[in-house]
Backbone as CSV, one residue per row, in Angstrom:
resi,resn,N_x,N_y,N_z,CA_x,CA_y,CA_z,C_x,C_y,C_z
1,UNK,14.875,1.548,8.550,13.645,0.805,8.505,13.728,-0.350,9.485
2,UNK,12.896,-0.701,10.548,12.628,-1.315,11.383,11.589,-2.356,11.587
3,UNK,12.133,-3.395,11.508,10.945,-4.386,11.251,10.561,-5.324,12.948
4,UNK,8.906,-5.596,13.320,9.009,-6.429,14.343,8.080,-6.995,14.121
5,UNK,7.857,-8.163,14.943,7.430,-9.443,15.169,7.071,-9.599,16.381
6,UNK,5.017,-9.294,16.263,4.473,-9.615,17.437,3.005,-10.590,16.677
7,UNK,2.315,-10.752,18.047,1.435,-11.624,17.817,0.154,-10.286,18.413
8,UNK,-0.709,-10.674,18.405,-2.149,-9.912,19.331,-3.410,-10.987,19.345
9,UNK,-4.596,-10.345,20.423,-4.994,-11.135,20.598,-6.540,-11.192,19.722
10,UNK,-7.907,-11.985,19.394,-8.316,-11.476,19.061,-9.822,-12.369,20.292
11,UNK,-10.987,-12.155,20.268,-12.030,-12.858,20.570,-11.894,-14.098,20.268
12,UNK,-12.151,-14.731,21.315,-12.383,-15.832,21.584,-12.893,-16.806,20.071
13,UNK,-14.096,-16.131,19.441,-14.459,-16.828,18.123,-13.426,-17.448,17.019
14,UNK,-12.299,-16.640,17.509,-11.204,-16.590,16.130,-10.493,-17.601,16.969
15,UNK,-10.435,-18.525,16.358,-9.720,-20.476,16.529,-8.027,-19.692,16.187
16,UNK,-7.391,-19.208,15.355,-5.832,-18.938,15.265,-5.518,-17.472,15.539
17,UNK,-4.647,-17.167,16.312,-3.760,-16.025,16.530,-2.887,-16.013,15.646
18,UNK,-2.647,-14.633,14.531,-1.653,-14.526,13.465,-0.436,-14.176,13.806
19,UNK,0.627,-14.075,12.966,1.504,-13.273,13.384,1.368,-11.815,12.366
20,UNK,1.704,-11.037,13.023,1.893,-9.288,11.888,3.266,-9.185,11.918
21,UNK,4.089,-8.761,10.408,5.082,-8.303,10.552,4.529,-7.122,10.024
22,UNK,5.123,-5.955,10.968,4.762,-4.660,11.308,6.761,-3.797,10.844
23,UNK,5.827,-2.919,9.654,7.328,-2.116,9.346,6.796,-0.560,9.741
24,UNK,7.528,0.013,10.517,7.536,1.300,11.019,8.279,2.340,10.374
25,UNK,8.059,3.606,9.814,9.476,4.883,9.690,9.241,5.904,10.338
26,UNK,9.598,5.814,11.456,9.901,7.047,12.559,10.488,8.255,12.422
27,UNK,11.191,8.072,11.230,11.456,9.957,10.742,10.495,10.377,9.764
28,UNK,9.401,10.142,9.488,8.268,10.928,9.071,7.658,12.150,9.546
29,UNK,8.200,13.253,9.413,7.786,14.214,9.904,6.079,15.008,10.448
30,UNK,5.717,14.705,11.384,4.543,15.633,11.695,3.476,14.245,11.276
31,UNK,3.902,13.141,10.704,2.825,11.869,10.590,3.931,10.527,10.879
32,UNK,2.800,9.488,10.481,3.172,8.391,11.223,2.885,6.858,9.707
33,UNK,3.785,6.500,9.500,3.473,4.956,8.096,3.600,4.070,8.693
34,UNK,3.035,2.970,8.296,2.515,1.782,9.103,2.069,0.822,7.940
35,UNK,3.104,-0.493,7.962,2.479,-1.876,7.054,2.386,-2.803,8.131
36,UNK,1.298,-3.157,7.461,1.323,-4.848,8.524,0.639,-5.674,7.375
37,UNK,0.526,-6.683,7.502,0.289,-8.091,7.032,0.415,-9.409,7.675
38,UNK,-0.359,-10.460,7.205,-0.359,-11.237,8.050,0.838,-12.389,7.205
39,UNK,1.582,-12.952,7.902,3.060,-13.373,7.948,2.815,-14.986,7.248
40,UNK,1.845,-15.265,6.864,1.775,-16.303,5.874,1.639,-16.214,4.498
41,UNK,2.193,-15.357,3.952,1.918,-15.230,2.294,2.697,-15.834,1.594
42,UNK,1.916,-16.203,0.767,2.351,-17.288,-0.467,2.343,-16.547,-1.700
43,UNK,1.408,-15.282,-2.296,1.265,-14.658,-3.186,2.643,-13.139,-3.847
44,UNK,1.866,-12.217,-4.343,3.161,-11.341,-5.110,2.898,-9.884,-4.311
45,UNK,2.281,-9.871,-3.258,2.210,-8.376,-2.351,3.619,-7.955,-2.641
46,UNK,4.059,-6.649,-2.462,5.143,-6.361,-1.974,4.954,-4.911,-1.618
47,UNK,5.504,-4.376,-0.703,5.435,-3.078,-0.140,6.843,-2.639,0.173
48,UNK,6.818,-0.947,-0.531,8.463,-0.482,0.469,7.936,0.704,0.507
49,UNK,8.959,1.718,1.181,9.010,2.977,1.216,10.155,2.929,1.096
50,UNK,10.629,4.610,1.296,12.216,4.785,0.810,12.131,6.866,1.199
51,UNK,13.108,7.071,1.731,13.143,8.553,1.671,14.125,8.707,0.830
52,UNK,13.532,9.725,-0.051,14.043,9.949,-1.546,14.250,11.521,-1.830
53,UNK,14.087,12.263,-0.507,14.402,14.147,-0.782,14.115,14.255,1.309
54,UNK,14.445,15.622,1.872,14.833,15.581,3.010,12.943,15.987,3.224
55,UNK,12.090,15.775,2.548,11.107,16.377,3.250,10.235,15.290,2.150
56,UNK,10.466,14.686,1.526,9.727,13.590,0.673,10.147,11.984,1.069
57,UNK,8.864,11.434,1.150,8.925,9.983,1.249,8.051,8.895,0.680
58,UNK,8.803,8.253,-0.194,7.703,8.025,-1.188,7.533,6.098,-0.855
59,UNK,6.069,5.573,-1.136,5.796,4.630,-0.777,5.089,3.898,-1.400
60,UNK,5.031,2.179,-1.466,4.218,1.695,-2.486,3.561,0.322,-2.443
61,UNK,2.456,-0.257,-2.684,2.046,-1.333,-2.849,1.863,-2.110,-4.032
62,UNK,2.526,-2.886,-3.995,2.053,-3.594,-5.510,1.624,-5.434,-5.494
63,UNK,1.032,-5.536,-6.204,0.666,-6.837,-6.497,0.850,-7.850,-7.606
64,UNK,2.116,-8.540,-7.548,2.755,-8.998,-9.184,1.693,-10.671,-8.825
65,UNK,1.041,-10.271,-10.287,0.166,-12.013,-10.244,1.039,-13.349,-10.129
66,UNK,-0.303,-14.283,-9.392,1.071,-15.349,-9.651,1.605,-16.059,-8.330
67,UNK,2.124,-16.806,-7.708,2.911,-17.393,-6.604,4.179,-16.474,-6.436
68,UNK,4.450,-16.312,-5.254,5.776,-15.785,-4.577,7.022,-15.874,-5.141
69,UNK,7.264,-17.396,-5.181,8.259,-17.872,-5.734,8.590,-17.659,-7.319
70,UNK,7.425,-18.027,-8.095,7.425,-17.700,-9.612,7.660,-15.803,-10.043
71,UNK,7.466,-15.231,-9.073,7.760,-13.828,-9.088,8.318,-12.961,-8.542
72,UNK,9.569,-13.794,-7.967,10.700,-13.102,-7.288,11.486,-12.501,-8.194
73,UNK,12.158,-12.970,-9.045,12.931,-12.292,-10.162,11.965,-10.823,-10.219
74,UNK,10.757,-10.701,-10.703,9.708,-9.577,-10.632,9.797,-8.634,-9.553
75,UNK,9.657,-9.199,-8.499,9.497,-8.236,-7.371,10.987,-7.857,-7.085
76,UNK,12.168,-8.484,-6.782,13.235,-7.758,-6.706,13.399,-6.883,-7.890
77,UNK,12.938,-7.058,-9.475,13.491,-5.719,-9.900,12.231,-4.662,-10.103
78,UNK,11.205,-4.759,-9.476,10.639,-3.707,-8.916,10.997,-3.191,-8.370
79,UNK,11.253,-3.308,-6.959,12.210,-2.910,-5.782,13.243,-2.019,-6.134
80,UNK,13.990,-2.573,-7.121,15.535,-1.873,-6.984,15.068,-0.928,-8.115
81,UNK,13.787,-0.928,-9.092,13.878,0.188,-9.916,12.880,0.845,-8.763
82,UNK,11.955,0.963,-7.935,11.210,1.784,-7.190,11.898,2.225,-6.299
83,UNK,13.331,1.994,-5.770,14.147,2.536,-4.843,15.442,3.578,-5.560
84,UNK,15.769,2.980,-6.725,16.556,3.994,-7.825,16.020,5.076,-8.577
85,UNK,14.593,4.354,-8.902,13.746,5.456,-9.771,13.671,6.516,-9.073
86,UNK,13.349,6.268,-8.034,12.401,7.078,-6.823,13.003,8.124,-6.564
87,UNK,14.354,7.557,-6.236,15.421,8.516,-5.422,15.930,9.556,-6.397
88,UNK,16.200,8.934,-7.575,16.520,9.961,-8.973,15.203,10.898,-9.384
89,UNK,14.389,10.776,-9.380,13.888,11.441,-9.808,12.593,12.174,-8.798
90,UNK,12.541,12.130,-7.925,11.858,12.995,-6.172,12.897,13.777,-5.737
91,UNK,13.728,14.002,-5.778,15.164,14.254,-5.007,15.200,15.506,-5.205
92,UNK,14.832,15.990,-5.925,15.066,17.747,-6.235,13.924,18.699,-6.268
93,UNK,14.443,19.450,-5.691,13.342,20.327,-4.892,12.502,21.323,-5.825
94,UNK,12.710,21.460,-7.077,12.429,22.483,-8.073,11.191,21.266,-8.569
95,UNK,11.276,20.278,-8.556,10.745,19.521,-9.360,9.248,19.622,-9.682
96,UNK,8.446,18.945,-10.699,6.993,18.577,-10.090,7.052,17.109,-10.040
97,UNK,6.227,17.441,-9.687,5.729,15.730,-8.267,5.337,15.000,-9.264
98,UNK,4.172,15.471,-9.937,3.492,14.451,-11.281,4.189,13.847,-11.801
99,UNK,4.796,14.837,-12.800,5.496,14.449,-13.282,6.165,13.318,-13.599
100,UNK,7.002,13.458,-11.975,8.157,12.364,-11.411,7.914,11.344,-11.510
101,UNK,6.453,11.172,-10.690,5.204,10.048,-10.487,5.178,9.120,-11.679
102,UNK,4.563,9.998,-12.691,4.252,9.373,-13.824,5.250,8.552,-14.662
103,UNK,6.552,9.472,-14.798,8.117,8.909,-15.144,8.479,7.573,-14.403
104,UNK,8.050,7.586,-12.590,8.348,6.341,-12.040,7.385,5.054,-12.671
105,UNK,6.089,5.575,-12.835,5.117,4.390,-13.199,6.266,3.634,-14.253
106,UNK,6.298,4.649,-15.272,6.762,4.182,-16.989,8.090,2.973,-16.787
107,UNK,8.852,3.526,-16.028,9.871,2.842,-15.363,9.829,1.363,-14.837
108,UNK,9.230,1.482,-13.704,8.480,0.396,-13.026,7.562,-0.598,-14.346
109,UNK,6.424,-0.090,-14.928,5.972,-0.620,-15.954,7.052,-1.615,-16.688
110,UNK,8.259,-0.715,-17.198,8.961,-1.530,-18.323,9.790,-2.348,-17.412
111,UNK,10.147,-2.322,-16.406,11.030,-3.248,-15.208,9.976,-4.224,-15.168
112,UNK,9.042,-4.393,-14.448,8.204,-5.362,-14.371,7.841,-6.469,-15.677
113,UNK,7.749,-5.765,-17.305,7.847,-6.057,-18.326,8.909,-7.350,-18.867
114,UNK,10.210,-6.519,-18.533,11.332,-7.020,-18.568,12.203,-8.221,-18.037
115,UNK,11.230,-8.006,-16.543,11.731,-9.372,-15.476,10.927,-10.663,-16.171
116,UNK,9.536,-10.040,-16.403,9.092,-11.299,-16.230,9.099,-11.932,-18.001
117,UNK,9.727,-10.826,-18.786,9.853,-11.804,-20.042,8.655,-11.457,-21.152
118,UNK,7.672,-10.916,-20.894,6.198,-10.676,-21.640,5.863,-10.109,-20.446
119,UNK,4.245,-10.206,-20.360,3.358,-9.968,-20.223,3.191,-10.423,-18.617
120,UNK,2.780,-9.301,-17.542,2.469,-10.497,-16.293,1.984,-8.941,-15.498
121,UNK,0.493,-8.931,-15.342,-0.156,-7.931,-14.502,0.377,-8.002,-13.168
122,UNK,0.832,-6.026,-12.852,1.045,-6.405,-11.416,0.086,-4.708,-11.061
123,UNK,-0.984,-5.146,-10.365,-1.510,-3.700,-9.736,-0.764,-2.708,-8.806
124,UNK,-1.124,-1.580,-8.817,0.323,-0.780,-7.745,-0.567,0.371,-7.187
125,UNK,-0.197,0.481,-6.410,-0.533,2.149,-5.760,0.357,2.413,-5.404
126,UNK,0.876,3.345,-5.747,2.707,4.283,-5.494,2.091,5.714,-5.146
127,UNK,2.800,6.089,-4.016,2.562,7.686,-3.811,3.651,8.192,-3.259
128,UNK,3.899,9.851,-3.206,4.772,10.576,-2.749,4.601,11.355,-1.520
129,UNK,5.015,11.259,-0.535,4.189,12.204,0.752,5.210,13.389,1.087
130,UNK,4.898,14.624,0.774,5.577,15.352,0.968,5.536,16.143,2.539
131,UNK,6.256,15.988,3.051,6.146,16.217,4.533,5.759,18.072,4.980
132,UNK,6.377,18.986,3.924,6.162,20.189,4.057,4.658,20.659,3.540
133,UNK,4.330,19.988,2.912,2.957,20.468,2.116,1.613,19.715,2.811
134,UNK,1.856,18.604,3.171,0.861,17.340,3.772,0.190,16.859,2.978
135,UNK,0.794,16.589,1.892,-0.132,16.315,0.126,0.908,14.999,0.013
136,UNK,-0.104,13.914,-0.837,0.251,12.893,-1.568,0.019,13.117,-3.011
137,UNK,1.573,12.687,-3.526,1.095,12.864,-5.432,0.932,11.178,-5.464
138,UNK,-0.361,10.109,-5.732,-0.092,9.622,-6.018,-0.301,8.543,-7.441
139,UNK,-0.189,7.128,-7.777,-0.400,6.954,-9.365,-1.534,5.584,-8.586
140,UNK,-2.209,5.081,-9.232,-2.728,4.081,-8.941,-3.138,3.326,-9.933
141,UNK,-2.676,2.156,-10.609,-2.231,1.605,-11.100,-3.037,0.265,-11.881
142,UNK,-4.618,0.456,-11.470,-5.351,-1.093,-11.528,-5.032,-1.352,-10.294
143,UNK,-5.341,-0.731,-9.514,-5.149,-1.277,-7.818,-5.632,-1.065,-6.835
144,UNK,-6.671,-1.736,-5.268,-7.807,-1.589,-5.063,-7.596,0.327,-4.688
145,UNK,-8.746,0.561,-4.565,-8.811,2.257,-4.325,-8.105,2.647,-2.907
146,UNK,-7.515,3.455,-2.930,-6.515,3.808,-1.540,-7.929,4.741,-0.866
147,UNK,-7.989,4.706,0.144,-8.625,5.675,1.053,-8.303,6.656,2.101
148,UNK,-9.021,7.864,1.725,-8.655,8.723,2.401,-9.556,9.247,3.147
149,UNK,-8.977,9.519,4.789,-10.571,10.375,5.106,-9.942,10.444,6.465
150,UNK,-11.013,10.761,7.695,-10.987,10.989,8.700,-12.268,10.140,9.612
151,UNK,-12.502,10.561,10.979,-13.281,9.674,11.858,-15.133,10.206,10.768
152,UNK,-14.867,11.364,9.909,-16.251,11.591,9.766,-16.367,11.160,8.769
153,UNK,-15.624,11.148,7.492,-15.517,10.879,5.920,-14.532,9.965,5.327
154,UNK,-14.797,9.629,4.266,-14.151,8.550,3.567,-14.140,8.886,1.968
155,UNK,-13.198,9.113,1.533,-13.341,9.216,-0.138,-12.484,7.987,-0.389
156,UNK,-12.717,7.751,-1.834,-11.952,6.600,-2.581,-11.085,7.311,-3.205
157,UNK,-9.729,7.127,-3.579,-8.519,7.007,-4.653,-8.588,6.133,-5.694
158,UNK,-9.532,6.170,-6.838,-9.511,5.218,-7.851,-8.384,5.089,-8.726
159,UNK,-8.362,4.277,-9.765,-6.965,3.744,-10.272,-7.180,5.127,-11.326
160,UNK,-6.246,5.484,-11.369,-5.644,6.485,-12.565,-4.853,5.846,-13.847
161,UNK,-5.239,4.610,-13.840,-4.043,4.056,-14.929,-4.721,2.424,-15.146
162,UNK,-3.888,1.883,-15.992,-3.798,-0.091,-16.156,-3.134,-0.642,-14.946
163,UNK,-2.903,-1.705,-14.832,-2.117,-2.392,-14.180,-0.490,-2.052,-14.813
164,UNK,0.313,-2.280,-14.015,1.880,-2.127,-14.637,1.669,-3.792,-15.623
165,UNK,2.741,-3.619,-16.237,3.503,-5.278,-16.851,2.096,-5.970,-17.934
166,UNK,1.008,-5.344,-18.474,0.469,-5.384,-18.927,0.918,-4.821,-20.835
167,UNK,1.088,-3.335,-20.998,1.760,-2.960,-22.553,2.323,-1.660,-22.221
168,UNK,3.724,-1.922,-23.016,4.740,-1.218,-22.995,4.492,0.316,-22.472
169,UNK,3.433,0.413,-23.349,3.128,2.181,-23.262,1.776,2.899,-22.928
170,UNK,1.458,1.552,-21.784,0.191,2.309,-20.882,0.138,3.402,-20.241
171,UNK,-0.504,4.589,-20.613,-0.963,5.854,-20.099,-0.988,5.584,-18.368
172,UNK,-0.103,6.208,-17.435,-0.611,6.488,-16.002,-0.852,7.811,-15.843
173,UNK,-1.649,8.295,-15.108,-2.014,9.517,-14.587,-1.074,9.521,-13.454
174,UNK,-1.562,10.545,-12.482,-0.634,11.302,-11.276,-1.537,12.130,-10.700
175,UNK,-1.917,12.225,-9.688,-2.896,13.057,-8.898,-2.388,13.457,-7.676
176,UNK,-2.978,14.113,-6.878,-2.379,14.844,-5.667,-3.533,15.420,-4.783
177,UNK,-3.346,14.674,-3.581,-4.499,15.131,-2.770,-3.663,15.418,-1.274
178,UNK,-4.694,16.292,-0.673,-4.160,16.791,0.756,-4.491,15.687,1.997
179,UNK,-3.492,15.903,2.791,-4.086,15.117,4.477,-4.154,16.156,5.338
180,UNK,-5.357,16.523,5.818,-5.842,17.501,7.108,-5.184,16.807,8.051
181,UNK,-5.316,18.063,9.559,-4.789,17.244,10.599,-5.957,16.055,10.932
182,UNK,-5.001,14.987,11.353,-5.583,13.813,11.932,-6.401,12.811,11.106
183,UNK,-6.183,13.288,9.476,-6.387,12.039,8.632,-5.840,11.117,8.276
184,UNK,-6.307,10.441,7.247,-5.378,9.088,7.178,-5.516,8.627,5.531
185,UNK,-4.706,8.200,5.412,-4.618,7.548,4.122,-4.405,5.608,4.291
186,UNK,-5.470,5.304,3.686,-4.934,3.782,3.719,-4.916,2.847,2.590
187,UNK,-4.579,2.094,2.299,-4.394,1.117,1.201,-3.712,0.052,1.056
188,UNK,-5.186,-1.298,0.748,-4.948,-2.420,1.190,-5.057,-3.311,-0.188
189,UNK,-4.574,-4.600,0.320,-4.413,-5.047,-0.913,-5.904,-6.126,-1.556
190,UNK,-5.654,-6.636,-2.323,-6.943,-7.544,-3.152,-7.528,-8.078,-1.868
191,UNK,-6.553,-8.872,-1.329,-6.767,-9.825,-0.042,-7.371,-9.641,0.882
192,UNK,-6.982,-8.300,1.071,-7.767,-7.122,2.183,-9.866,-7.525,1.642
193,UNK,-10.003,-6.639,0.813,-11.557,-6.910,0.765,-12.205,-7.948,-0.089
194,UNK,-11.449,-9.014,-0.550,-11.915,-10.084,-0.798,-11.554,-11.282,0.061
195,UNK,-12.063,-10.867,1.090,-12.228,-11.801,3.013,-13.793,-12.220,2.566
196,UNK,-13.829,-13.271,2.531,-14.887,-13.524,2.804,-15.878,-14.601,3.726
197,UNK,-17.139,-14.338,4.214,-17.329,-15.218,5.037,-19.122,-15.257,4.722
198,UNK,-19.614,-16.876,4.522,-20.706,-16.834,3.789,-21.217,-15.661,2.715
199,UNK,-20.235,-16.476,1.673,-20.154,-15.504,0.459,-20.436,-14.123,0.361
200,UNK,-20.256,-13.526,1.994,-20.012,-12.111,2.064,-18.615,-11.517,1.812
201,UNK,-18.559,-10.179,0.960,-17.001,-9.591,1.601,-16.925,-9.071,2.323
202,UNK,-15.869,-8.630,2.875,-15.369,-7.602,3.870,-15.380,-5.968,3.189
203,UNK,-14.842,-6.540,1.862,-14.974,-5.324,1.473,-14.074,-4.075,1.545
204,UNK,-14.193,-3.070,0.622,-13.823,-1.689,1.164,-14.518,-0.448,2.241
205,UNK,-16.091,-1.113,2.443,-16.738,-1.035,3.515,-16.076,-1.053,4.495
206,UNK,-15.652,-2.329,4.943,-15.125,-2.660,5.840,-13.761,-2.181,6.634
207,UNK,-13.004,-1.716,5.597,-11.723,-0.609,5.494,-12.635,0.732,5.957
208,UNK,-13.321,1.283,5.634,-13.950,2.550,5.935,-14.574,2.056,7.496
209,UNK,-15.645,1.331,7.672,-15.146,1.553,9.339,-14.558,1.162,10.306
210,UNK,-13.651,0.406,10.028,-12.497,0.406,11.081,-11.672,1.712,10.622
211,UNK,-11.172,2.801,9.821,-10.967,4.065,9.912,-11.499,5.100,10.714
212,UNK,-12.911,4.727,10.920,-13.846,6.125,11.593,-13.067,5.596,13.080
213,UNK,-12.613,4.769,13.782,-12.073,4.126,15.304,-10.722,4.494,16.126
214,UNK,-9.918,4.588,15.070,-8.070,4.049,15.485,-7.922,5.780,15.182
215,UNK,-6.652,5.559,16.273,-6.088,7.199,16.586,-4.767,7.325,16.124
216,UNK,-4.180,5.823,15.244,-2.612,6.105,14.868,-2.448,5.159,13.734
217,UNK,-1.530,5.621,12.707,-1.421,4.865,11.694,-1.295,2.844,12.227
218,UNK,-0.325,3.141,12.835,-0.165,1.845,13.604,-1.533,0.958,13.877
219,UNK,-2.239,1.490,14.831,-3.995,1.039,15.265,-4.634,1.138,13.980
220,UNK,-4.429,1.494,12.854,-5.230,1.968,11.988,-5.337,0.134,10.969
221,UNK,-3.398,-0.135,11.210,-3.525,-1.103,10.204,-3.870,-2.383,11.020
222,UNK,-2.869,-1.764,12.005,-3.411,-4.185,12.866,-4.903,-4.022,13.166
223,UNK,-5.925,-2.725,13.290,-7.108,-2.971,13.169,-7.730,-3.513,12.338
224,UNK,-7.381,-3.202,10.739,-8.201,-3.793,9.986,-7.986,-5.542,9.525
225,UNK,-6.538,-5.627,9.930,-6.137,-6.774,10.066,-6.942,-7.815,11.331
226,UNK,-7.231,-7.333,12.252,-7.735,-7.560,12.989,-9.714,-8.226,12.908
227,UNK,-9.951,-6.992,12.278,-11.303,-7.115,11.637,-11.480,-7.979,10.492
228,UNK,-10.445,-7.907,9.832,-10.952,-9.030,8.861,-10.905,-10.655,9.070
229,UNK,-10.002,-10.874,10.189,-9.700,-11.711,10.957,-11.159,-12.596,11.616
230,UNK,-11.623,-11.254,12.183,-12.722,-11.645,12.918,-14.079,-11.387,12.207
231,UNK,-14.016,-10.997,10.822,-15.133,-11.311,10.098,-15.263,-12.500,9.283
232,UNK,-13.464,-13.390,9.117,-13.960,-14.280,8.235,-13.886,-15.795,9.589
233,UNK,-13.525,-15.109,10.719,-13.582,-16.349,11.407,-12.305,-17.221,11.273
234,UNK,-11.718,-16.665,11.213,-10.356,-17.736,10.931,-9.441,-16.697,10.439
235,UNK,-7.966,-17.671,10.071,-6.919,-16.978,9.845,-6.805,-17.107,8.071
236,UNK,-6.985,-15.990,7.635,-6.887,-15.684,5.937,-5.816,-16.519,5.544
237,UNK,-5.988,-16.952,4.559,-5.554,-17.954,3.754,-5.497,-18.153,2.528
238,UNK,-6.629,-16.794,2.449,-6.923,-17.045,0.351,-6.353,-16.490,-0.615
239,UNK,-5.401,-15.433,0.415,-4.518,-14.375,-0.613,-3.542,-13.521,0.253
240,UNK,-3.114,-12.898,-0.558,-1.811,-11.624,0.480,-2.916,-11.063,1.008
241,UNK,-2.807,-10.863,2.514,-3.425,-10.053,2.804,-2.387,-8.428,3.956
242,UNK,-2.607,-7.801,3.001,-1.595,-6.087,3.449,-1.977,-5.286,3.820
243,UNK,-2.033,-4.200,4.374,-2.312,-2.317,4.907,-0.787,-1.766,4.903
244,UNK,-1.625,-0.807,3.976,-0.491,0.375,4.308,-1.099,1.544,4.851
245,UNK,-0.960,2.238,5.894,-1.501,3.172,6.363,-0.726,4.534,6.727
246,UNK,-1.001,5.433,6.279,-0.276,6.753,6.361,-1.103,8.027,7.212
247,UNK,-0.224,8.372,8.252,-1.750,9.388,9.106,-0.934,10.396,9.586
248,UNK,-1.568,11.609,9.350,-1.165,12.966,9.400,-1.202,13.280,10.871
249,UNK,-0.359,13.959,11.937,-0.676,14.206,13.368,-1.068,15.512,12.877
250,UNK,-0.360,16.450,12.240,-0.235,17.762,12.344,0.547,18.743,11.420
């Protein structure tokens, strides 16, 4: 996993240039994953991936409520159960995907539970991308809708579940949808479409067309980063603001 540190530029209107830290995984077979965010967060975003079987790679966004700092204990043992869970239980090839999915939520759920002592909502979108099939199994969690589509269409990924860290034994679902050639999957966080500028949002609108534009997971995310940038006129400030973007070549 490869992390860099650039700047870009935007119109003249926009008074600050951000920084993106941009995480890349280049052994994704036949597609391309892509996070960016803008490099001032104060809030509980957290994003990983992890290859967890030779043709599976599973990936995730979550949002633990709360300040950064007050939810580190939280987010590191997310992490280390979404990188243990993951790997134990994706790893074998007989398996089903749901399944797994659903087992990781429960997991994650009671980790998140556990760190923080009681009670402390964290929204998630976790999915599995299986590189041989071009299908995502994924869980979504109380977390904004992931999108899927291409330059012509756009569907929503609604939440299949509660938020994690909410009660012990919240029901998650597990779903599974395909990526045609040259689609995309994206999913952004709260921050993402609650940009706002004269009590407009940005929206998930706004995620849908900067999708119909960009030709690579990469362009897909510093675009919308980009756009929201230049819809609220300034450099975001009001929350994590994340993309995760996943895009099929072939």
């Amino acid at each position: 996993m490869k992390r860099l540190l650039s700047k870009f530029g935007l119109a003249a209107a926009v008074k600050e240039a951000p920084h993106l830290v941009e995480t890349h995984s280049p052994d994704v077979n036949g597609a391309e994953l892509s996070v960016a965010y803008f490099s001032g967060r104060e809030g509980g975003d957290f994003y990983e991936f992890v290859r967890v079987a030779p043709y599976r790679l599973l990936f995730g966004l979550l949002d633990v409520a709360g300040k950064r700092d007050d939810g580190r204990p939280i987010l590191a043992a997310a992490q280390a159960t979404f990188r243990a869970a993951g790997a134990e239980l994706l790893s074998d090839s007989e398996l089903n995907e749901s399944d797994a999915m659903v087992e990781l939520s429960r997991r994650l759920n009671l980790a998140i539970m556990q760190a923080a002592g009681g009670v402390r909502s964290c929204p998630a979108f976790a999915g599995c991308y299986n590189e041989e099939l071009g299908t995502v199994c994924y869980v979504n969690a109380g977390h904004t809708p992931g999108l899927l589509g291409d330059h012509a269409s756009t569907v929503e990924l609604p939440a299949t579940g509660l938020p994690f860290g909410l009660f012990s034994l919240a029901p998650t679902d597990a779903r599974t949808v395909g990526l045609g050639r040259e689609s995309y999957l994206a999913v952004v966080s709260r921050g993402v479409v609650e940009a706002q500028c004269r009590d407009e949002e940005f929206g998930l609108d706004g995620v849908k067309q900067v999708m119909k534009t960009k030709s690579s997971a990469t362009d897909l995310a510093r675009g919308i980063l980009e756009q929201v940038q230049s819809f609220m006129c300034t450099y975001p400030k009001h929350n994590d603001v994340t993309v995760l973007t996943l895009r099929r070549a072939h």
